[in-house]
C-alpha positions in Angstrom: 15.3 -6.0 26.3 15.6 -2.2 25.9 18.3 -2.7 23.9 16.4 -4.3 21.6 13.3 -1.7 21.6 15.7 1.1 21.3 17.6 -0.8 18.0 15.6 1.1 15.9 17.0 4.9 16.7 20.5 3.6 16.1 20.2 3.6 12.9 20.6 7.0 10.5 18.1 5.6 7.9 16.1 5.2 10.8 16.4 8.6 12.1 15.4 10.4 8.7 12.6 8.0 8.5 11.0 8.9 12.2 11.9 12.7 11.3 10.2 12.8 7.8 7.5 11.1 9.4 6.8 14.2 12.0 7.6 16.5 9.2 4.9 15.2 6.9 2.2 14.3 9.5 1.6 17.9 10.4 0.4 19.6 7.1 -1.3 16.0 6.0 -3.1 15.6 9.2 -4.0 19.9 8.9 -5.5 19.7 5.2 -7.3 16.5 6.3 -9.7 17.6 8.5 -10.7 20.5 5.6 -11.2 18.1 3.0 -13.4 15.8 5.0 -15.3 18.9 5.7 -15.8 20.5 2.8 -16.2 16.6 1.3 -13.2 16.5 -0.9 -11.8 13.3 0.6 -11.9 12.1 -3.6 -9.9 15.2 -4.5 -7.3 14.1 -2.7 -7.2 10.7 -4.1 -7.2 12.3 -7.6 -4.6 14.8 -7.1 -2.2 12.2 -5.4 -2.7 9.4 -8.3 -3.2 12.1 -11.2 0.6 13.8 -10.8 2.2 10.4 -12.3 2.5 12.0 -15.6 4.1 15.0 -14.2 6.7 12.9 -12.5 7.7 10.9 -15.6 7.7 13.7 -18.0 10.7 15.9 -15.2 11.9 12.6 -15.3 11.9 12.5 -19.3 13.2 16.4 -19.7 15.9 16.1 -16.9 13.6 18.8 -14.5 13.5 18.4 -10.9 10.9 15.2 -10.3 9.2 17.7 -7.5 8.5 20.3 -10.2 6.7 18.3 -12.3 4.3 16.3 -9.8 3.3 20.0 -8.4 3.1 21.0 -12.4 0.5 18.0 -12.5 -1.1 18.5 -9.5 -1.9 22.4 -10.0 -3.4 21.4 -13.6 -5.4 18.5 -12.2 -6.9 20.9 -9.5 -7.2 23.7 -11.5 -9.2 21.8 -14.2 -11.4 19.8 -11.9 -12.3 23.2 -10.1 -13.2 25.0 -13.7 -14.9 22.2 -15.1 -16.9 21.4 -11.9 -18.1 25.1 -11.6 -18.6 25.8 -15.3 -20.6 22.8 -16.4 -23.7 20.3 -15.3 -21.3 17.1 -14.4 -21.2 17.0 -10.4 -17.7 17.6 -8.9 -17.4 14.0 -8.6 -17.8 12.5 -11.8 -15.5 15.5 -13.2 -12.7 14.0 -10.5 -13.6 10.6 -12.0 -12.8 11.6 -15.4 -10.0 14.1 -15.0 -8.0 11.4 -12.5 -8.7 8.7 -14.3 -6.9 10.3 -18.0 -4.3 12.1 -15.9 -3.3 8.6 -14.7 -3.4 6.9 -17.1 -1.3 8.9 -18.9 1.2 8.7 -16.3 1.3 4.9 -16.5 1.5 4.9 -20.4 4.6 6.8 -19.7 5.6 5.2 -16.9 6.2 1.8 -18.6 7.2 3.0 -21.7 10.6 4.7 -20.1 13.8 2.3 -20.6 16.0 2.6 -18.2 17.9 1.0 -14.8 16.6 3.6 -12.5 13.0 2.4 -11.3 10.1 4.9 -10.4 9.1 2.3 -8.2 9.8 4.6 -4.9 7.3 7.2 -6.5 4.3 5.1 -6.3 5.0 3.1 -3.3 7.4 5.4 -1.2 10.8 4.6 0.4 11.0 5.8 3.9 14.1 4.1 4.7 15.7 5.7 1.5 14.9 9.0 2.9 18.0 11.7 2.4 18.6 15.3 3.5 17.1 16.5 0.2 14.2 15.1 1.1 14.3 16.2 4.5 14.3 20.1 3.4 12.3 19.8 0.8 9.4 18.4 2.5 10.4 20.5 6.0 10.2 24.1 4.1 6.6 22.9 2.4 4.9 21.5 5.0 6.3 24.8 7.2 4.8 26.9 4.3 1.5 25.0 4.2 1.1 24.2 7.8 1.4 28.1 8.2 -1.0 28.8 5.7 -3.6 26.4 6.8 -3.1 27.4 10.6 -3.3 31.4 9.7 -6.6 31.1 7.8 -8.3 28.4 9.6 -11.4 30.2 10.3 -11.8 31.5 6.8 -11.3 28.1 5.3 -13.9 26.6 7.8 -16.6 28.5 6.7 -15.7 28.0 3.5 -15.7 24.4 3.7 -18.7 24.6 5.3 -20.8 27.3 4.1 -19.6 28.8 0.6 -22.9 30.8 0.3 -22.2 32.4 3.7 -18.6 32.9 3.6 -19.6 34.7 -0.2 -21.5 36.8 1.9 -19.4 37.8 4.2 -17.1 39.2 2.3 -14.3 36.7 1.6 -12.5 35.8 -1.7 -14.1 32.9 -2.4 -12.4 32.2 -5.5 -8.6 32.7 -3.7 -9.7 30.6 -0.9 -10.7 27.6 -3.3 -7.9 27.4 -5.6 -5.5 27.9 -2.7 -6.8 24.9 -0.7 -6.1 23.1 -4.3 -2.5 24.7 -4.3 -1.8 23.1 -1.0 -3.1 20.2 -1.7 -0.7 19.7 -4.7 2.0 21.5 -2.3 1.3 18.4 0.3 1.2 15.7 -2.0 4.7 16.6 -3.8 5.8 16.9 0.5 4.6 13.2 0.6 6.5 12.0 -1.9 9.7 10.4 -0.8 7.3 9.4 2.6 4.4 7.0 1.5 4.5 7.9 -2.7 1.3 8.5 -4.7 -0.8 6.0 -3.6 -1.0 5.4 0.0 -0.5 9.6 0.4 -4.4 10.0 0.2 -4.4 7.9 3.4 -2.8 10.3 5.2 -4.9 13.3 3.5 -8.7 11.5 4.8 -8.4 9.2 7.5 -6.7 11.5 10.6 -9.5 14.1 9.8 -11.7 11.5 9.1 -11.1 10.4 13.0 -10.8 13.5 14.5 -14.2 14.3 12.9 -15.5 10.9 14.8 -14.0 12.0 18.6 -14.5 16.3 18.8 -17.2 18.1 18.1 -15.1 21.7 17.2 -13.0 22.2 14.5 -10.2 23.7 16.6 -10.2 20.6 19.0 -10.7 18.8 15.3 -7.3 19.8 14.1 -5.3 19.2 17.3 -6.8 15.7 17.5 -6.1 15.3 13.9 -2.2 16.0 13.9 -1.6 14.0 17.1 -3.4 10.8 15.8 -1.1 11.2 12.4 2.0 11.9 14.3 1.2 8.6 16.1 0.3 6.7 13.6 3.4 7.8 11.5 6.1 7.1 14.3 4.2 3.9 15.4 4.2 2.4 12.0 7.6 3.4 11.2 8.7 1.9 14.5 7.0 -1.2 13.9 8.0 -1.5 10.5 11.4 -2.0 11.7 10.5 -5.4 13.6 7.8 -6.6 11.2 10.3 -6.3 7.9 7.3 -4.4 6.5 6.9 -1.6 4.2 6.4 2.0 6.3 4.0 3.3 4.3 1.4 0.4 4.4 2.1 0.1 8.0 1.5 3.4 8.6 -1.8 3.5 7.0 -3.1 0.3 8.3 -2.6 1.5 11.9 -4.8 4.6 11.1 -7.2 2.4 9.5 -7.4 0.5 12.9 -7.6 3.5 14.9 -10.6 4.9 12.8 -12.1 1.6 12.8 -12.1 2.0 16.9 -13.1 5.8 16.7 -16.2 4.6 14.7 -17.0 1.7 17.2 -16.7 4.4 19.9 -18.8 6.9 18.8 -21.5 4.2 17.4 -22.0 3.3 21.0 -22.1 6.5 22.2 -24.6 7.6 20.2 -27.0 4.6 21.2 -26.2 5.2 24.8 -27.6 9.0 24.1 -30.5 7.6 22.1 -31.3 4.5 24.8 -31.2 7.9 27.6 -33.2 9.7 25.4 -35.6 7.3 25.0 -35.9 6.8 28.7 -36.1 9.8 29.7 -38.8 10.5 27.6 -41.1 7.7 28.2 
């Protein structure tokens, strides 16, 4: 019996898939829990779908694929933020339009490319086919972004959650935005090779989204946040294994249940407050 529990670890495709998995959980889980803040759980699901084209045109010119999905990323940020502040369409429908040209760009060149190698593991991910290349490439930026997030925290809250008052206060405004949109990019190229372009917003709303449903502080917000992705990464990758399942999908199906229970949760607290409330009053 523990034999068969512990088949899993024996495995060195295994063991770079667990390990990518606590590498990539900590900055994803981080830069959740600011976007569902400041409300940017779409920009996340633009910036991951819209650096397609970026990734086939490295793929065209020979360049690193990883240089050209941050390439992608930085313009689709950049140009959602600009035309968001410098024009009457809401934030939103700006996301709409910019993600929606950016990928379909990508996919016009994504099917027009002949060739044996498939993209496939771009879109979709490939835990299992994780290497050591991978392994440092997504260690040094989620080290880099984890660090940044962590250091700035407090600035980035009141960002998020004030602009006019952090303006006020004195902070660069202007730096802090386009730097949450530079790690964004930063995370989604670090997600890559672990759950692709499509299932990596995911992991960039739903452990914030959960955390946001069980703590009242952003502190206890963040530390909820990483250990509920860390979970759900190792426990999906785990079960994967037996289920002859795709990580990726696992993985976010699992957060999916435990948001679906941290909604339940905190549903019937908040008519147990009101029903006391009520009581009390009466």
């Amino acid at each position: 019996m523990m034999d068969t529990l512990l088949l899993p670890f024996q495995f060195s495709f295994m063991q770079n898939a667990f390990l990518i998995s606590l590498i990539v959980s900590i900055p994803t889980a981080l830069l959740s829990c600011f976007l569902v803040l400041k409300g940017w759980a779409l920009m996340g699901d633009a910036v991951s779908h819209a650096v397609l084209p970026g990734i086939v045109l490295a793929y065209i010119l020979g360049f690193p694929l990883i240089l050209g999905a941050f390439g992608a990323g930085m313009v689709t940020a950049l140009a959602t933020g600009f035309l968001s502040d410098n024009s009457r369409v809401k934030q939103d429908t700006v996301m709409g339009v910019v993600f929606s040209g950016m990928f379909g760009l990508g996919i016009v060149l994504y099917v027009s490319i002949h060739t044996n190698i498939h993209l496939d593991h771009i879109l979709f991910g490939n835990m299992l086919g994780v290497g050591t290349e991978d392994l440092w490439t997504a260690g040094l930026i989620s080290a880099f972004v984890s660090a940044a997030l962590l250091l700035k925290w407090k600035d980035l809250m009141l960002h998020a959650f004030d602009p006019a008052q952090a303006r006020a206060s004195g902070l660069p405004v202007g730096l802090l935005h386009y730097g949450l949109l530079t790690i964004l990019s930063l995370t989604i190229v670090a997600t890559l090779s672990a759950t692709g372009l499509i299932l990596a917003v995911g992991l960039l709303i739903t452990p914030g989204a959960i955390a946001f449903l069980l703590v009242r502080s952003f502190g206890k917000m963040l530390a909820v946040s990483v250990a509920v992705c860390m979970f759900a990464m190792l426990a999906g990758t785990y079960l994967s294994f037996f289920l002859d399942s795709a990580s990726a999908p696992t993985i976010v199906l699992i957060l999916t249940a435990i948001f679906l229970v941290a909604f339940v949760r905190r549903t019937l607290l908040t008519r147990r407050a009101s029903s006391g409330k009520a009581q009390f009053q009466s």
